[in-house]
LUMLO-998588 format. One record per residue: residue in one letter; x, y negated, z of N, C-alpha, C in turn. Coordinates in steps of 0.02 Angstrom, whole numbers, plus 50000, padded with zeros to 5 digits. Layout:
  residu    nc1    nc2    nc3   cac1   cac2   cac3    cc1    cc2    cc3
       A      X      Y      Z      X      Y      Z      X      Y      Z
...
***
This chain:
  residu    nc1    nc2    nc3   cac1   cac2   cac3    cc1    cc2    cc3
       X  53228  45111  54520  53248  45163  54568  53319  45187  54551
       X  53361  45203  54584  53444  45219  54572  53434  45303  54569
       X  53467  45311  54523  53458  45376  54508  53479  45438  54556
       X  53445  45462  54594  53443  45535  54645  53510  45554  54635
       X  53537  45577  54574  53569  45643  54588  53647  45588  54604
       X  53653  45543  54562  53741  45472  54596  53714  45472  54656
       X  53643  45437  54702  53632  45447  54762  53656  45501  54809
       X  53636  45581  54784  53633  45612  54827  53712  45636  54832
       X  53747  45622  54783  53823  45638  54767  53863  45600  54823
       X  53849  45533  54809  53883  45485  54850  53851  45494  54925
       X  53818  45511  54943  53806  45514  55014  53832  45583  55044
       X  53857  45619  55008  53914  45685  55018  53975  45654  55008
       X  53997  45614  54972  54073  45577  54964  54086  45565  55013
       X  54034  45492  55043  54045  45428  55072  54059  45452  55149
       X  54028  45491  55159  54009  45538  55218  54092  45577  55240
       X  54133  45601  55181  54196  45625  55187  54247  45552  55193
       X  54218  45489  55167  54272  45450  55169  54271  45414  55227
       X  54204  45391  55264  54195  45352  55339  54132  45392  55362
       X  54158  45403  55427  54130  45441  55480  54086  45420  55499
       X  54065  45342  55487  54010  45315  55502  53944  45342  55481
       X  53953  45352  55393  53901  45354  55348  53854  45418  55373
       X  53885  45468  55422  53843  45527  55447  53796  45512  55486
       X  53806  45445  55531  53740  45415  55571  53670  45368  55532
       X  53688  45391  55455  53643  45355  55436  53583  45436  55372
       X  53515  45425  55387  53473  45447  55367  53505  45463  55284
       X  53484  45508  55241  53483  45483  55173  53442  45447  55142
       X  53387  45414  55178  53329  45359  55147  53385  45305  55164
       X  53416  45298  55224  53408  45234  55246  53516  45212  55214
       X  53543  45275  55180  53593  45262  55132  53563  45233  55071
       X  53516  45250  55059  53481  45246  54989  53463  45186  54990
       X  53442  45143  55063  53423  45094  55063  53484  45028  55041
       X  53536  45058  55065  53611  45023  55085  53602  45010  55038
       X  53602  45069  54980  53660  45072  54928  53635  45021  54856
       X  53562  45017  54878  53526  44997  54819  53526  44914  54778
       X  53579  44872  54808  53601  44814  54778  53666  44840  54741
       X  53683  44909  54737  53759  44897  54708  53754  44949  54652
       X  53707  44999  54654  53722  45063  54599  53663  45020  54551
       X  53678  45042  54485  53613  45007  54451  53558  45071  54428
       X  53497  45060  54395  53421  45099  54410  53441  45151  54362
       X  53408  45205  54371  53414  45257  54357  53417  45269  54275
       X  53476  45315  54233  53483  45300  54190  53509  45255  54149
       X  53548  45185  54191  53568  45115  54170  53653  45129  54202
       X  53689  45101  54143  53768  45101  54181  53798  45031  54162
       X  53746  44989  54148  53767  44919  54108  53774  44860  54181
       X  53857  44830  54146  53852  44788  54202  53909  44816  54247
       X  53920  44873  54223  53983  44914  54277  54031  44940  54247
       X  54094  44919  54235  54151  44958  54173  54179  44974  54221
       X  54205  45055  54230  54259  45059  54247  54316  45055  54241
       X  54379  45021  54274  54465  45024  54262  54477  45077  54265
       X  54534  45103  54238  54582  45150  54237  54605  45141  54310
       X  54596  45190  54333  54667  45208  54441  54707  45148  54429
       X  54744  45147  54370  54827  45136  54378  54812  45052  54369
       X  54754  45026  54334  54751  44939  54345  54698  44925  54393
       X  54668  44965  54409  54641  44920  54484  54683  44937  54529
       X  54744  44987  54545  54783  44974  54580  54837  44901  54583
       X  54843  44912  54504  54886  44819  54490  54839  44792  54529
       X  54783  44767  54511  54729  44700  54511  54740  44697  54583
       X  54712  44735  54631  54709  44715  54705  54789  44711  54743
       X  54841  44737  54704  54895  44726  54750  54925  44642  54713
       X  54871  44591  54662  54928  44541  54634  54899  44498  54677
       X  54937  44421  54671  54901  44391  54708  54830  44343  54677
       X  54868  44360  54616  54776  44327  54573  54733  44336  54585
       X  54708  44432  54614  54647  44429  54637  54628  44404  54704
       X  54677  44407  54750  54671  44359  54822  54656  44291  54807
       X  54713  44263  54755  54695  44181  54744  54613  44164  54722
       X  54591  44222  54682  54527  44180  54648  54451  44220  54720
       X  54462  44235  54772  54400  44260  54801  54405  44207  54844
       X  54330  44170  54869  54322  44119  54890  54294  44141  54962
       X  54287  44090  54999  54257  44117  55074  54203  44122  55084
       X  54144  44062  55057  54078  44084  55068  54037  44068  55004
       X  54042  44089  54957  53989  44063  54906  53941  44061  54913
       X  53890  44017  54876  53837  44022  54889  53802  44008  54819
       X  53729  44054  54824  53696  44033  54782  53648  43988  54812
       X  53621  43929  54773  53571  43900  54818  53595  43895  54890
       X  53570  43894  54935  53574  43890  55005  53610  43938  55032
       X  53608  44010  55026  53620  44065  55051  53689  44083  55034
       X  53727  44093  55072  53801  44125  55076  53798  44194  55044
       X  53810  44199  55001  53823  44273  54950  53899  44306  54960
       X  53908  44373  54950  53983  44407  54952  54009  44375  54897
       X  54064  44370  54897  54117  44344  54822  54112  44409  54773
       X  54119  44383  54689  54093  44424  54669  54154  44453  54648
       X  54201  44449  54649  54262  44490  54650  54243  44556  54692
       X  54224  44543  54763  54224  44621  54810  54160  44631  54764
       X  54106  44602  54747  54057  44640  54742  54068  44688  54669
       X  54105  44652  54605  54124  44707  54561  54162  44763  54579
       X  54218  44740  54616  54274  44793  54641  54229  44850  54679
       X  54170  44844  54717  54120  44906  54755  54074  44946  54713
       X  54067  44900  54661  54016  44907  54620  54075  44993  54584
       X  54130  44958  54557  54177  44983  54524  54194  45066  54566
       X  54208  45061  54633  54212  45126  54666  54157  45175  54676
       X  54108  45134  54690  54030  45181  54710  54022  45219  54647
       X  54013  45169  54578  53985  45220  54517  54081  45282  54500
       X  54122  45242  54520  54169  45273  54501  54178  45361  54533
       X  54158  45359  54615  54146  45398  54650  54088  45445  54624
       X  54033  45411  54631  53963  45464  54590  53985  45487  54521
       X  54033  45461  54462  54023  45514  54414  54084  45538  54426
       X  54138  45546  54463  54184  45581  54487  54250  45570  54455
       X  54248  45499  54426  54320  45470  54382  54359  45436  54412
       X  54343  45432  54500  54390  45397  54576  54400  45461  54589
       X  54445  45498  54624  54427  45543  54669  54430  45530  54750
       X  54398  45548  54788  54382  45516  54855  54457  45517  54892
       X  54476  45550  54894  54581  45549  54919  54594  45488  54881
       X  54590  45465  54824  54615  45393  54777  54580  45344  54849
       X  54522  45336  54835  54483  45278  54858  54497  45266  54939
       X  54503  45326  54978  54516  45321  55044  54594  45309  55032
       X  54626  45325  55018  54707  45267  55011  54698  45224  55011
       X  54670  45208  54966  54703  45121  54929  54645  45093  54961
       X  54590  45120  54996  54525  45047  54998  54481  45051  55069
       X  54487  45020  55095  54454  45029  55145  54361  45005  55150
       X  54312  45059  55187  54246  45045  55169  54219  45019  55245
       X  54200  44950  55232  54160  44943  55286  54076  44942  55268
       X  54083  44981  55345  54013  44991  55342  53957  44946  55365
       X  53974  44897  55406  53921  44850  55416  53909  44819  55358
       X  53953  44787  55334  53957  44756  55263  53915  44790  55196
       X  53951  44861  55226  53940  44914  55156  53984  44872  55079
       X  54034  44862  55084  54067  44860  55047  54146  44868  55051
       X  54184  44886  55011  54261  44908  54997  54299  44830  55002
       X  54362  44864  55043  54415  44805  55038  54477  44848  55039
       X  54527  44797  55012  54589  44850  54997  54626  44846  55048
       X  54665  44926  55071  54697  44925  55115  54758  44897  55099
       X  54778  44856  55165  54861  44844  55156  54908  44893  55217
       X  54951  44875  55181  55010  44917  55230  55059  44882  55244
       X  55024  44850  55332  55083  44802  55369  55153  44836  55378
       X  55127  44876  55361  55210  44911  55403  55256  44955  55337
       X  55278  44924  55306  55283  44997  55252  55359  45016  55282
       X  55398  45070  55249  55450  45082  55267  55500  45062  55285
       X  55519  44997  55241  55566  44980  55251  55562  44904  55318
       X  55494  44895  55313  55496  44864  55387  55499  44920  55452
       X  55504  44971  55450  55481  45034  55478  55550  45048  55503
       X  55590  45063  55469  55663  45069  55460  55715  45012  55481
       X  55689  44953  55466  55717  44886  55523  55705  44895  55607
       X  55632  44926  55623  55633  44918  55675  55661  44985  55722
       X  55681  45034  55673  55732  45085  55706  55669  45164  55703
       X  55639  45147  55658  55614  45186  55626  55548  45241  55679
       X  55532  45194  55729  55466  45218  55779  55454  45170  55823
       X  55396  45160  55822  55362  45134  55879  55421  45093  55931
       X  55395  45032  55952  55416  45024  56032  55401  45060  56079
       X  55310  45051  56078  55274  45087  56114  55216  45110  56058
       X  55179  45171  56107  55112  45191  56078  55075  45198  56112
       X  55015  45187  56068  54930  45180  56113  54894  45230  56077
       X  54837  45242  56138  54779  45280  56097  54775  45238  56042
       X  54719  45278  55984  54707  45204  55932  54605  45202  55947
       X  54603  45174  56018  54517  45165  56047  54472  45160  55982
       X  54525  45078  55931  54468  45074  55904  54441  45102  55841
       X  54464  45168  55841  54445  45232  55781  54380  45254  55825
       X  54357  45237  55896  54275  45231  55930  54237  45214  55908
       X  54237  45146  55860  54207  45105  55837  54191  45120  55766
       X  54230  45167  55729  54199  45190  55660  54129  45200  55662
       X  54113  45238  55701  54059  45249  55688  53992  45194  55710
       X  54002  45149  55715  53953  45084  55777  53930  45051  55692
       X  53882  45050  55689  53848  45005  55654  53841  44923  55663
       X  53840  44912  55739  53833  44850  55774  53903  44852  55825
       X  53949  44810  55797  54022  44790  55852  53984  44731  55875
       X  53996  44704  55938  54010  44636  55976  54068  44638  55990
       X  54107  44586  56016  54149  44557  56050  54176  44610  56085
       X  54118  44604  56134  54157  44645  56208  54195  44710  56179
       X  54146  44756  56140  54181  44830  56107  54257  44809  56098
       X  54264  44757  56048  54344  44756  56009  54368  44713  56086
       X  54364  44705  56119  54393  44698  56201  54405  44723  56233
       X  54396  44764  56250  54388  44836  56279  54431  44880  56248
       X  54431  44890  56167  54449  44936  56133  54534  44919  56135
       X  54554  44840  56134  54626  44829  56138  54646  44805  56195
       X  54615  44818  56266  54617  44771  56319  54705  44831  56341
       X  54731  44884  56318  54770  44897  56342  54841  44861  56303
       X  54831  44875  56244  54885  44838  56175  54897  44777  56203
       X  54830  44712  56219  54834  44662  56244  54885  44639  56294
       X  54862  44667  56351  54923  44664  56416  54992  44684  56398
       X  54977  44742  56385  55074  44763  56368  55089  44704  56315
       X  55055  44662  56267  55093  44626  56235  55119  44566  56292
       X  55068  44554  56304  55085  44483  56353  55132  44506  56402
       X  55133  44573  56442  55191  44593  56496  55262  44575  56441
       X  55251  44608  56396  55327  44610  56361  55363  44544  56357
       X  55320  44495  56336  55332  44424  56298  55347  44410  56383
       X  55301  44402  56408  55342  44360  56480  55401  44389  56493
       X  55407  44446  56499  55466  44473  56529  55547  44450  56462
       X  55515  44443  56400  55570  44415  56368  55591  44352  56394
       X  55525  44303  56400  55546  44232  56430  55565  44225  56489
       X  55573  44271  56540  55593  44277  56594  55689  44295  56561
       X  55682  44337  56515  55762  44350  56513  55797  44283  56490
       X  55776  44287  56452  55789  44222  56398  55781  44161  56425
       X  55748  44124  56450  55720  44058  56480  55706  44035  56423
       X  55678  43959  56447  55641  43915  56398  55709  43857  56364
       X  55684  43832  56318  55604  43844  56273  55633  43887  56229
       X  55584  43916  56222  55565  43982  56178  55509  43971  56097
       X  55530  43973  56069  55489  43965  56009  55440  44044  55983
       X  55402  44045  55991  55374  44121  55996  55311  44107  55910
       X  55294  44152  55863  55277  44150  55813  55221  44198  55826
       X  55167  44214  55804  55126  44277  55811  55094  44270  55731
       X  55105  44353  55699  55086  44340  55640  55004  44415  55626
       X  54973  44417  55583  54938  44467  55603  54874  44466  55549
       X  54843  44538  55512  54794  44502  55481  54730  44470  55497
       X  54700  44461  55468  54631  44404  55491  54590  44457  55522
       X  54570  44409  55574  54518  44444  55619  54548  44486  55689
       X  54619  44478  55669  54660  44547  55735  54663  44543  55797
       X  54654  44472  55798  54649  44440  55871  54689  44394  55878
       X  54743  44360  55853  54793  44328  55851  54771  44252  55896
       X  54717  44217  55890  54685  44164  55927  54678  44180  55991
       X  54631  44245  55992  54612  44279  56070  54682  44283  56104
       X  54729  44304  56087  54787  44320  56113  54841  44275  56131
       X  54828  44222  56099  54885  44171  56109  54843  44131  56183
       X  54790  44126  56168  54760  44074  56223  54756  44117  56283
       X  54767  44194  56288  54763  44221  56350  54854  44239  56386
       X  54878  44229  56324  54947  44218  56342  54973  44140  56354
       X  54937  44093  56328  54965  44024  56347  54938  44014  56444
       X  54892  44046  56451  54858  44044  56495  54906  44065  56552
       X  54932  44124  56548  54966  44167  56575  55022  44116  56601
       X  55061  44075  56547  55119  44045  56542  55091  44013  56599
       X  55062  43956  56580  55012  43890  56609  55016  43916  56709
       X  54978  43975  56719  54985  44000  56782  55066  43982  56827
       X  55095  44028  56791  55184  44012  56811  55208  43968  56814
       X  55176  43896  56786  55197  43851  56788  55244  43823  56740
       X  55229  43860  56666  55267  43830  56624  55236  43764  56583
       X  55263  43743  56543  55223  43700  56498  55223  43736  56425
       X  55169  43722  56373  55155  43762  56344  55122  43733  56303
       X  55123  43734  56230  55085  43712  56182  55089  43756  56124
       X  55033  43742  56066  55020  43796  56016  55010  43764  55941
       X  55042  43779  55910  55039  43742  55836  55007  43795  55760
       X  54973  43753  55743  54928  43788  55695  54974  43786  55637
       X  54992  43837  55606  55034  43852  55527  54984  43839  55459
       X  54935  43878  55468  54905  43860  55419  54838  43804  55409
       X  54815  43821  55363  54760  43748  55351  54773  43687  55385
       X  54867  43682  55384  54873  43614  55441  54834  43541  55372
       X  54819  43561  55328  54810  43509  55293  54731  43477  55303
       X  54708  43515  55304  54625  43499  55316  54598  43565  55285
       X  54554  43566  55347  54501  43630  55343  54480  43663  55286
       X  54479  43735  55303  54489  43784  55230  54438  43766  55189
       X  54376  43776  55234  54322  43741  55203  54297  43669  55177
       X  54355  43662  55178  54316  43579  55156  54366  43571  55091
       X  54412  43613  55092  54464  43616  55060  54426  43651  54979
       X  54385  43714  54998  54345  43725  54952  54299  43703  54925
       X  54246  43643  54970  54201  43599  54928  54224  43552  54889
       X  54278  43548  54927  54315  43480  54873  54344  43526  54817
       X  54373  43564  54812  54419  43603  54744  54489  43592  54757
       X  54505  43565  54820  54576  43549  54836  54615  43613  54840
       X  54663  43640  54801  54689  43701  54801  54767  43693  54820
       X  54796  43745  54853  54866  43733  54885  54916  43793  54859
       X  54908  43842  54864  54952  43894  54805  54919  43931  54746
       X  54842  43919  54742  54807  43927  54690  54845  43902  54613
       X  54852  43931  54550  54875  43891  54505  54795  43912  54444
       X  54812  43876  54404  54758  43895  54358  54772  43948  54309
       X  54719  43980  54283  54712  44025  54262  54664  44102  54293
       X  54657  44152  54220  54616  44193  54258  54638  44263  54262
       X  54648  44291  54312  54683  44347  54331  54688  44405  54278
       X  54714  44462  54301  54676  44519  54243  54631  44540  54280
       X  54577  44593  54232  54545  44639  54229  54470  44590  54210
       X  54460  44520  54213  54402  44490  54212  54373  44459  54258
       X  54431  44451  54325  54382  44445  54393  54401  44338  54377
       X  54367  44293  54370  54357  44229  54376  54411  44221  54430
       X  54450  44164  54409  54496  44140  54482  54476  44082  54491
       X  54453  44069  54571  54420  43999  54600  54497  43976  54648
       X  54490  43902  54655  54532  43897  54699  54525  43901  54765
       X  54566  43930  54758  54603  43966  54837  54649  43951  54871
       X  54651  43931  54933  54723  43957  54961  54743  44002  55003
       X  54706  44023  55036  54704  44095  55093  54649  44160  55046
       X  54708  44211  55095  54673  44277  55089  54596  44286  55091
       X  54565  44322  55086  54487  44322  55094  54482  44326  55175
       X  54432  44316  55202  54419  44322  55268  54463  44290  55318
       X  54514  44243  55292  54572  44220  55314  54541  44167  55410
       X  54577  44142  55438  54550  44105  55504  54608  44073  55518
       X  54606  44037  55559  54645  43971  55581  54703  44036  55633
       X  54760  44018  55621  54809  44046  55665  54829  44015  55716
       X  54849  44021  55769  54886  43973  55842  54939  43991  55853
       X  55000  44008  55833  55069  44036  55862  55070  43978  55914
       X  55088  44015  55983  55120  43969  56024  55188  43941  56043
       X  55211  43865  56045  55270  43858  56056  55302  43846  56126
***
């Protein structure tokens, strides 16, 4: 049994760090939580870092290089155990109060379907901020801060939620290739999962209508598939060796959660 009182702590934290965690019962947190805190009385198995090196560890690229895409034990696809120490590392860090919840909501982002921590990045930091003249082109609601709280996303939600961002991108881009004429070499860069596939094929589409000609070239995994890339051990900026703090480095060549890109040309 995980001990009540880290339980009942962390479900007052977790609750201040994602808005989600308020739609959930305290049995049915308790239920979440119970592969990651260990049984009541037990702290073995969980060291905490010091702030200042798990801030190193997740910003090098060693710990990106060594987390793999789908491990498995036996048959079953398991989390990499990199995120699973690094959650392990915040939850107990959070319950005896040696994270403080302002630390952890910076630097880490908690998903909740998952129920586990990933580190935030910052696409934009200043000084890309300051290239582009220091605000926005344009601004949008941000819809999909709707979705914090959804336990269950489909498709359609995150469709819906950027169907305005969407268009204005594609209005803009035509209207450049309208200034500009062809051929146009156009790049789309973005992190995993953002839509970057969805978007190119509804913009090649777009082109295709007008009557342009139009094709799309894949940047990464042009070598052979990520996954196959990992059963074999074929590694591409992976080097050997093992990171700090203890986390195992597997070979890698993409970010965690990484996906096939399409920039169109």
């Amino acid at each position: 049994m995980i001990d009540p009182i880290w339980c009942e702590l962390l479900y007052e934290k977790m609750k201040r760090i994602h808005p989600g965690i308020e739609e959930l019962e305290p049995y049915e947190f308790r239920y979440c939580l119970d592969p990651w805190l260990p049984l009541e009385g037990e702290r073995a198995g969980v060291t905490l870092l010091p702030k200042e090196e798990v801030e190193r560890l997740v910003n090098s690229c060693a710990f990106y290089a060594g987390i793999q895409l789908k491990p498995k034990v036996g048959d079953r696809i398991v989390l990499d155990q990199a995120i699973v120490r690094l959650t392990k590392m915040l939850f107990m860090g959070l319950a005896t109060g040696e994270y403080p919840e302002e630390w952890v909501a910076a630097h880490f982002y908690f998903d909740i379907r998952g129920f586990y921590f990933l580190h935030r990045t910052a696409y934009f930091t200043d000084r890309v901020i300051a290239h582009l003249g220091g605000r926005p082109f344009r601004s949008f609601e941000q819809k999909q801060r709707q979705l914090e709280r959804c336990h269950e996303i489909g498709y359609r939600a995150f469709k819906e939620a950027n169907a305005e961002v969407d268009q204005a991108f594609i209005e803009t881009e035509l209207s450049l290739i309208g200034a500009k004429g062809t051929p146009i070499l156009m790049a789309i860069a973005g992190p995993s999962a953002a839509g970057k596939t969805e978007i190119v094929a509804r913009l090649r589409g777009e082109m295709e209508r007008s009557g342009r000609q139009v094709t799309s070239i894949e940047m990464d995994n042009f070598l052979t598939d990520r996954e196959q890339r990992e059963e074999r051990g074929i590694p591409l900026t992976w080097k050997a060796g093992n990171p700090p703090g203890g986390f195992p480095a597997q070979p890698r060549g993409d970010p965690p959660g990484a996906e096939d890109h399409h920039p169109p040309l």
